[in-house]
Each structure stands twice: as C-alpha cells, then as structure tokens.
N, C-alpha and C positions, 0 to 999 in steps of 0.2 A: 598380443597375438604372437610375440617371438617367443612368448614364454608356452603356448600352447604346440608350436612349429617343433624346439625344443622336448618337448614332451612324447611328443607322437616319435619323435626320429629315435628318444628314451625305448620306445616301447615295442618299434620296431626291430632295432637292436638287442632286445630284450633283456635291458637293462631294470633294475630295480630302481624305486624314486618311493621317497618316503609320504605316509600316511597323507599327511598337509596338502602336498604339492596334488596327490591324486582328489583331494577333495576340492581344488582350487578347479582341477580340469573337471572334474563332475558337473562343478554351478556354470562354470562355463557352459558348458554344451547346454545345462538348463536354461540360461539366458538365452543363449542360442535360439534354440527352439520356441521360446515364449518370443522374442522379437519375429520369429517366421509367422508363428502361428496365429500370436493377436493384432500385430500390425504392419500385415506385409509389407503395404500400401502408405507406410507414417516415418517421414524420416524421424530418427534414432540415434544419440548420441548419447553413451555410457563410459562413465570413469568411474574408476574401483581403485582404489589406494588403499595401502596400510599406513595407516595413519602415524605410526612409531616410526616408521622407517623410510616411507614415502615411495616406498614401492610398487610400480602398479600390478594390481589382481586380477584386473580384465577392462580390455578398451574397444568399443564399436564408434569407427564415428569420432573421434574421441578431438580430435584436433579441425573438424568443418566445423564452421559456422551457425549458429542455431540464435531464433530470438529469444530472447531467455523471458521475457515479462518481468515478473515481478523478483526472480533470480538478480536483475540489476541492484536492486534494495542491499545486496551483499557487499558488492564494490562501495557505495554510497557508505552503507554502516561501516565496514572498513575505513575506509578514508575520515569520518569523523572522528573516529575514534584516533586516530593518529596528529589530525589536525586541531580537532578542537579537545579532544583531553575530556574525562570523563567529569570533572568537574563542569563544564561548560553549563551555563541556562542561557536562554534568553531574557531582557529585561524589557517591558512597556511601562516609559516615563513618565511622570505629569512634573510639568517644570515650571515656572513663570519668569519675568524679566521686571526693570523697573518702570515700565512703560505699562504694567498692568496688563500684557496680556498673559495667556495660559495656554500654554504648551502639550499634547497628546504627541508623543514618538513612539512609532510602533517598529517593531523589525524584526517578524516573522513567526512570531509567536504559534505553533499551531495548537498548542494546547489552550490560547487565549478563551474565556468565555463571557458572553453577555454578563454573567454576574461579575467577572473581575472588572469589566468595564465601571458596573455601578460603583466596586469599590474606589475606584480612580478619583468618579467623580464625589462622591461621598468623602472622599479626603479633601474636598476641599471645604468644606464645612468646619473639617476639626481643624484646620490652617485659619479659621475664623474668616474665609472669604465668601461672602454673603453677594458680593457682585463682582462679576469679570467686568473691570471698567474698558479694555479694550478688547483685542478678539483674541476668540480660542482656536488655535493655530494645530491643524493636525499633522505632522509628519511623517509621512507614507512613502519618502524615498528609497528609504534602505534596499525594496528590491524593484527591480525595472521592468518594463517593459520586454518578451510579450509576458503572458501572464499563463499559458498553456504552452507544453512542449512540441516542437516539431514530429509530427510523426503522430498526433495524437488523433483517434477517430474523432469526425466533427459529428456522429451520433451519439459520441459521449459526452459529448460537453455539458449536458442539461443534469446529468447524474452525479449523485454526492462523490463517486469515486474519481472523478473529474474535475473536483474544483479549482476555481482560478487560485496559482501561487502565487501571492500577493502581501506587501507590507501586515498591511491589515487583514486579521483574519477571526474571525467572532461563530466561535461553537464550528470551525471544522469549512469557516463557507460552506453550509450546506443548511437547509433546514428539513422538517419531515411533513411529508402531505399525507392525510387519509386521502384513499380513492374509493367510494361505494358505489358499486354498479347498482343497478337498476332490478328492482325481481324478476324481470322477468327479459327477454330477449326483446331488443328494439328501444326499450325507455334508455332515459339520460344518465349516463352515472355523474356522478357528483365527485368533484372535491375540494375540500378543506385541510384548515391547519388542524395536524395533529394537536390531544388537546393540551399534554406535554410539550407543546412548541411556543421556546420564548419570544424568537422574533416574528416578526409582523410583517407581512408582505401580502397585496391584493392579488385576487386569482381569479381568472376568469376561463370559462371551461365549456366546451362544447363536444361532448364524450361519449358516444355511444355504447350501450352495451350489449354485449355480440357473445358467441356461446367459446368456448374454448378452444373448438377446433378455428374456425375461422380467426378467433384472435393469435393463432399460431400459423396461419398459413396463409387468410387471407387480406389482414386487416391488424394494425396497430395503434397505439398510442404515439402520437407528438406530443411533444413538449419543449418549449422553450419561456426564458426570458429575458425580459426590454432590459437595457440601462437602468430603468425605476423599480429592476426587481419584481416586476410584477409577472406572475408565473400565465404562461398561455398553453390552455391543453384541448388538444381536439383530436380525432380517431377515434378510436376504439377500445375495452375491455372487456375481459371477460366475467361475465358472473359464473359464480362459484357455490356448487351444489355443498351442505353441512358437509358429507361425507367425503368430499375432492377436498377441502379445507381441512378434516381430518387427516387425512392424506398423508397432508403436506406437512401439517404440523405433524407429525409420528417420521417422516421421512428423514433417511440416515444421512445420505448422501444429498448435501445442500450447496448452494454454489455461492463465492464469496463476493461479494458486492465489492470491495476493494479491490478485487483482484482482474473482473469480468467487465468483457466489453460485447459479450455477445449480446446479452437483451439486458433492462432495468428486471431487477430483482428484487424482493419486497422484504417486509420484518416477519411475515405470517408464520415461518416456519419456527419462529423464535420465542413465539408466545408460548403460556402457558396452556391456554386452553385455545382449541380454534376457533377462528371469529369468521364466519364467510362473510360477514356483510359489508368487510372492508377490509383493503390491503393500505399496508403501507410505505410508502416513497420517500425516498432522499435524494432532494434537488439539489444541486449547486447552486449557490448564492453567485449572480451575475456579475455584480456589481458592489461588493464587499464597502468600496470608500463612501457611496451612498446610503447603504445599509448604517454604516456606523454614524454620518451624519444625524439621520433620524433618530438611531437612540440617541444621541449626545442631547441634541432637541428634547427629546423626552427626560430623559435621565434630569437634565437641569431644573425644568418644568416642576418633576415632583421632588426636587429637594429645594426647592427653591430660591435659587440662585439665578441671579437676574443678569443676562449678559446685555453689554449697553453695544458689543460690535457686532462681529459676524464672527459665524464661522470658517473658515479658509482651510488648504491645504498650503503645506511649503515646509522647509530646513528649518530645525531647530537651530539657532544661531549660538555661538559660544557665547560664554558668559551669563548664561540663566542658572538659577538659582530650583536643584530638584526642588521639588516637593514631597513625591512618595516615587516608590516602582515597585512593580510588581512582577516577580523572579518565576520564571517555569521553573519545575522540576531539571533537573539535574542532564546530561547529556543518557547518562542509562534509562532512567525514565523516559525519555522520548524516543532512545532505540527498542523499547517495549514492543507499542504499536506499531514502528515499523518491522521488524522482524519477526514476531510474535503471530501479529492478525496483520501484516501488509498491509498499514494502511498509505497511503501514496500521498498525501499534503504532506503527511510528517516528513517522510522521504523527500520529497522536491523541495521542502522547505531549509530542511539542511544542504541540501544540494547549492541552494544559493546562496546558503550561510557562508559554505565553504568557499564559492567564488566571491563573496564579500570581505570574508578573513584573508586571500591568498590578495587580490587583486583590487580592493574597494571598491568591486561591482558587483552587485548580488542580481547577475542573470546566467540565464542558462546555461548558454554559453561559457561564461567565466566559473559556473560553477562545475561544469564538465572538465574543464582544463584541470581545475583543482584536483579532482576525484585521481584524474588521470596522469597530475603530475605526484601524485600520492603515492598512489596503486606504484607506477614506477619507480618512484624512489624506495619502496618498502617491500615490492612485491616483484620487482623488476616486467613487472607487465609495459610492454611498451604499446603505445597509444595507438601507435596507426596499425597494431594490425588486432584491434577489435572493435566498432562503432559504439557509439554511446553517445544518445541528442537526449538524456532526462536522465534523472535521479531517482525514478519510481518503478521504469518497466512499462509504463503505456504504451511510450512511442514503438514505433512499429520497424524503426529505422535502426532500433538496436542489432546488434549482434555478436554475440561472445561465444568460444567453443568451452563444451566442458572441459577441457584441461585446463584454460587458462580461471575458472570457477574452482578447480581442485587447485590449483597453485594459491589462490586467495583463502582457501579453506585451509590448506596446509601452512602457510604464512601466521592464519589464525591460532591454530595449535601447538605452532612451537613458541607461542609467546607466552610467557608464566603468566602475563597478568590479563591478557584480553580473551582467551580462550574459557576462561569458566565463565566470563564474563555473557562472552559471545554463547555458549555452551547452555546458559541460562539461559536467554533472552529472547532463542529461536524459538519456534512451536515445539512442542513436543508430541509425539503421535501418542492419539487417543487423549490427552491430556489436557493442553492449553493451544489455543490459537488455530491459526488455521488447519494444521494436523490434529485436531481433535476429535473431528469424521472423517478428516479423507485419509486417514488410516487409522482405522481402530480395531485394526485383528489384538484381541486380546493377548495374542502371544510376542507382540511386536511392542505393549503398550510400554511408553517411554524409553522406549530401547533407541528411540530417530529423535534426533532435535534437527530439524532442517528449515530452513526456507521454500518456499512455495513458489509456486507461476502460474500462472493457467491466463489464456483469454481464447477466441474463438478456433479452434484449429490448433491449437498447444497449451500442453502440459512439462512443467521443468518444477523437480524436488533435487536441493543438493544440499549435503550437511556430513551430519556424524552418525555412525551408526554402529551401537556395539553388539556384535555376535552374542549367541548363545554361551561362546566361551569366553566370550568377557575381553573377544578381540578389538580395539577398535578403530572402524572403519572412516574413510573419506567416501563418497559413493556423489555423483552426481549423474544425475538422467535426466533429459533432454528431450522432446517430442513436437517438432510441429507438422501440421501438413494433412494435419488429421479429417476425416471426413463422417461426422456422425456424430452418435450422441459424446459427452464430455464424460460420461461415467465410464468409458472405453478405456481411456486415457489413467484413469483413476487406479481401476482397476489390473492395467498393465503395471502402474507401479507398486500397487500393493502386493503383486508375485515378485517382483523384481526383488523388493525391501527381505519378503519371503524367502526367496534363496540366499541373498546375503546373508541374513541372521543366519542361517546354517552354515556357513565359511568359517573352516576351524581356525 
C-alpha cells in the first residue's frame, strides 16, 4: 500500500516512474476491483512478493488472521524437512525374544498397507517359525492419545479425510463403501464393500432413497462407527438419473475429499465411464488396533502358523532380536501426498513424528511445539502470535496471516536445496494434484506450484508463481467467511493468479 501512496503523490507531482512500477499499479487496481466486485461480502487477505528480492508487490489484509485449512500442511512440511531430513522413512518391526514371543511395532506409518502387513507375517515362515509358542505382542505406543485434532468437525469424523492418527494405520484408516440407491424414489438404498476392498468390516444400513433436491436440502446421510468397526448408515440418498451421473463424471470443477468438510464427497466423478447406480464412500476406520487384530487372526490362519498365546498390545522391550522391517518410502515420498493432493493422515502423522523426534511424545500437542519450535528457529516465526492445534488444516482453531505463509514461502526459496524440492512436490496448476482443475486456464498451465485449502466458507492457495516474463513470484490468497457456492471462491483465484501472470 505505501508503494501505491508513493505512486499516486509520483503522479500528482507529475513525475515520471518507470514502465515496471506503472504495471505493478495497473494489477493493483485490478485486484482491487476483482476483491470489490466478486467478494464484497468475504474477507480477503493477499501477499504478492518478488520472490528474488522479497519485496512486496501488493498487500490486502495481509498481516489479520485468516484459517488457512489445508495451507497449514506448509508449516508441517517445512518443519520436516528441517527436522527429520529428507532421508527419513518410517520402519514397522517384526521382532521376537527368547521366551518365544513375536513382536509387531508400528509407528505411524501412513503409507502402511494390508499387503505389507501380510509380508510381515509371511516372514515368519522363511525365519522357519511354524508356531508362535508364546504371544504375539503388538506395539501401538509410539503415538498417544487423543487420536483426532482439537478443533475438528465431529460431522467429519466418519469420513476417510478424518481418520483416526494412530500408531497403527492399514491402507490410510479408511476403507471404501458402494452406496446404490434405490430405482426409484422411497425404496432402500443399499451398501456394500467396494469390490476392490481389502479389509473386512460388517455393515448394517437403513438408507432411504430420496430425489436430489430433498437430499440437499431436506434430508441426509448418517454414518457412523462402533469400536468393532462395524459401519451404521441411516437417512437418506439421492438417486441419480444416467444423465446427472454424466454430469458429474464430464464435470470440471470437482471438490477434494481431503481437503472438504462441507458434505462426504464420492469417486463418481473419477470414473472412467458413469455409473448411476452406485457412488462411492471412504469411511474412516474407527478403531484401527481392532482392525489390525482381525487380520493378524486371519493373516496366521492362512499361512498357517499356529499361535499357542494370545494376542496383546504393549512396548516392545529392549533386547529382542529383529526379524524383518518394513521401510516407507523416503521423507520426499511421503511429502508427495501431503503437498501435492493434501492428503491430511500423511500430514498429522508427521506432525506427531515430529513431536516424537523433538520430545518422545508423539501427540498433538508435542507435535505442534515441534512444528512451532522449528518454524522459529528457521523462520523466526514466533509461536504465539499465530494458532496451530493440527498438522493437516482441519481444525478450525487454526490461524495464520498470509504474511507470516509468505515468510515460510520465502524461507523456502532461498534454500539451494529445499526449494526445487519443495517446488516439485506442490500441485502444479492444470498438471498434478489438487491444482489440476482448480486452475486449468490453459495459459496459467504449470506456471503455479502451490498448496491448496478449501473447507466450508474458505478458500487459501499460496506458492510460486512465474509471470509471463519469467518473473518469479511468492503470491498467497486467503478467503474465509464466504457464503455460497465453493466455485465463487475458485473462481476469484483463478482472476487473481490471471493478473499476477501479467506482472512484469
């Protein structure tokens, strides 16, 4: 703003100012007017830096407070990458002692899958242990108690972009349900396991099916489930005409299941061909250390390996003797998904990696100090003057100003070796991840690598973004408070991204 105050007193005086500086005030007045005109009524906070030089290009708003969503995922990946080094995996153990029992240590694996499980146990066959003479012992301490962030909707709990952060974690805690309404309005919809679904869980369902208006205005879907995992649905859905499934499947602008807490959101749009006769769901697994009980049960069953104890939880004790482990991918590899597509386990699950590495407690709380004593030490962000109760952007209790997101952005950039890194591994518009529709102006395509936000009432993109002259930029935009549809929101940033790319 002083640089525009400056400008105008330039112009009054009737001074000359070079080419640059008058196209700087041009996009200004166009932001200007695009924030009057499409969102009178939505607060608004915008950062524009030159990224070479870190000076800023235009600021609204630019120092209040805004929740950022899934913008959080930035501070978090930051902070990993400082703390735990780009080398970092996680490791799930199988170990035994001389008392014959068999050890499972899990510690927070989000990439972990039922099929690695099998391999776990399938290693014990080539160890030539044909019986577990005492018991098979799982260790699930590594992260605490609670298991959902402060701040998180309790409508979201039942949906895969909410699952419990937990030691144990198998395909993502979440599984996928078909839902099939009913043909005609008033019968039962049904659901089932998707038939690509590995794990196994009862369901019991009491679903009406209601026409689309009413499923949006009058009448929904519940869902929850028990301790034993077993999924409970009653309310409502809508049936869907071939040509409303066409729709959707051809439809540009799609909303991200990781990102939203407004309503559950399905795969239909993703198919190949449209399928009205059935959407499909990703629940959260309730109860993850029960789930993994049952396969282990099974898992032994068909390889057949005879256990003469029980199974238990509890600490792996010094002095055992590995067996096998099973290494995630890399720390870059798991900043993929969070950065990339926002996926929120991966994000919170490092979040308590970090409070575990810093403090030997992998909870929420410890894993926020981490983030926070990071971000300070590298970023000189100081803690108490921005909130942060998660590592993903759910909670609702967040709050960071884009300046203090463009200081984390710029922090990013002048580091030789985490900045192509980071540079990589964002979405890119039109390209990869979540920016792959919500901006695909053709003349914009891969010009943005940013991170994403969005949940009911706000919209937040911030990242890199190179002009038309191959200038390039720090940009972050900020939006909550919104009332209406979410493609408003979209929309206002894809003008926004539009004027920048023209800043000489």
């Amino acid at each position: 703003m002083i640089h525009l105050v400056l400008l105008n007193i330039l112009a009054i005086m009737g001074l000359s100012f070079n080419t640059g500086t008058y196209a700087l005030q041009k996009e200004s007045e166009q932001i200007n007017a695009t924030i009057k005109q499409q969102l009178p009524n939505t607060a608004v906070g915008i950062l524009v830096q030159d990224a070479k030089t870190g000076d800023t290009l235009y600021e609204h708003r630019s120092n209040e407070p805004f929740v950022p969503a899934s913008l959080t995922k930035l501070l978090t990946s930051t902070a990993a990458l400082y703390e735990l080094g780009t080398e970092f995996h996680y490791e799930t153990t199988l170990a035994k002692d001389k008392e014959g029992n068999i050890y499972l240590q899990f510690t927070g694996d989000p990439s972990f899958k039922d099929s690695d499980l099998k391999a776990l146990i399938q290693n014990l066959k080539t160890q030539n242990i044909q019986e577990i003479k005492g018991n098979l012992i799982i260790d699930n301490t590594r992260f605490e108690l609670p298991q959902y962030g402060w701040g998180w909707s309790w409508n979201s709990l039942c949906w895969g972009f909410s699952a419990p952060v937990t030691a144990v974690m198998i395909n993502e805690n979440q599984i996928k349900v078909n839902i099939t309404p009913g043909k005609v309005i008033g019968e039962k919809a049904t659901l089932s396991l998707a038939p690509d679904e590995t794990l196994i869980v009862p369901i019991t369902d009491d679903v009406m099916t209601v026409s689309e208006y009413d499923a949006e205005e009058t009448c929904q879907i519940i869902l929850d489930m028990n301790d034993n995992n077993q999924v409970n649905a009653r309310g409502c859905w809508p049936v869907k005409t071939y040509a409303a499934a066409k729709a959707e499947t051809d439809k540009k602008e799609t909303e991200v299941v990781a990102e939203t807490e407004a309503k559950p959101t399905t795969e239909s749009a993703k198919m190949e061909a449209p399928k009205p006769e059935f959407d499909v769901l990703k629940l959260a697994i309730r109860n993850p250390d029960q789930l993994l009980k049952s396969l282990v049960v099974k898992l032994l069953a068909e390889e057949q390996i005879n256990l003469k104890g029980q199974i238990m939880f509890g600490r792996i004790p010094p002095g055992t003797e590995n067996v096998y482990k099973h290494s995630s991918g890399n720390l870059l590899a798991l900043l993929g998904p969070v950065l990339r597509d926002s996926n929120n386990l991966y994000s919170d699950s490092l979040m308590k990696t970090l409070g575990y590495a810093r403090s030997q407690r992998g909870t929420f709380h410890a894993g926020i100090r981490a983030i926070q004593a990071s971000l300070q030490e590298h970023t000189k962000l100081e803690p108490k003057q921005y909130s942060l109760w998660d590592g993903s952007g759910l909670s609702s209790y967040n709050f960071v100003t884009p300046q203090q997101f463009a200081t984390v952005l710029q922090t990013i950039y002048q580091h030789k070796e985490f900045y192509p890194l980071i540079n990589e591994l964002l979405a890119h518009s039109g390209e990869t991840g979540t920016l792959q529709e919500r901006i695909n102006n053709p003349e914009l395509k891969g010009k943005i690598r940013a991170k994403t936000g969005s949940k009911r009432g706000i919209a937040s993109l911030a990242g890199y973004l190179t002009t038309k002259s191959n200038r390039e930029l720090i940009f972050v935009i900020m939006t909550e408070q919104a009332v209406g549809d979410r493609s408003n929101l979209s929309q206002f940033e894809k003008e926004i991204c539009g004027i920048l790319f023209n800043i000489e």
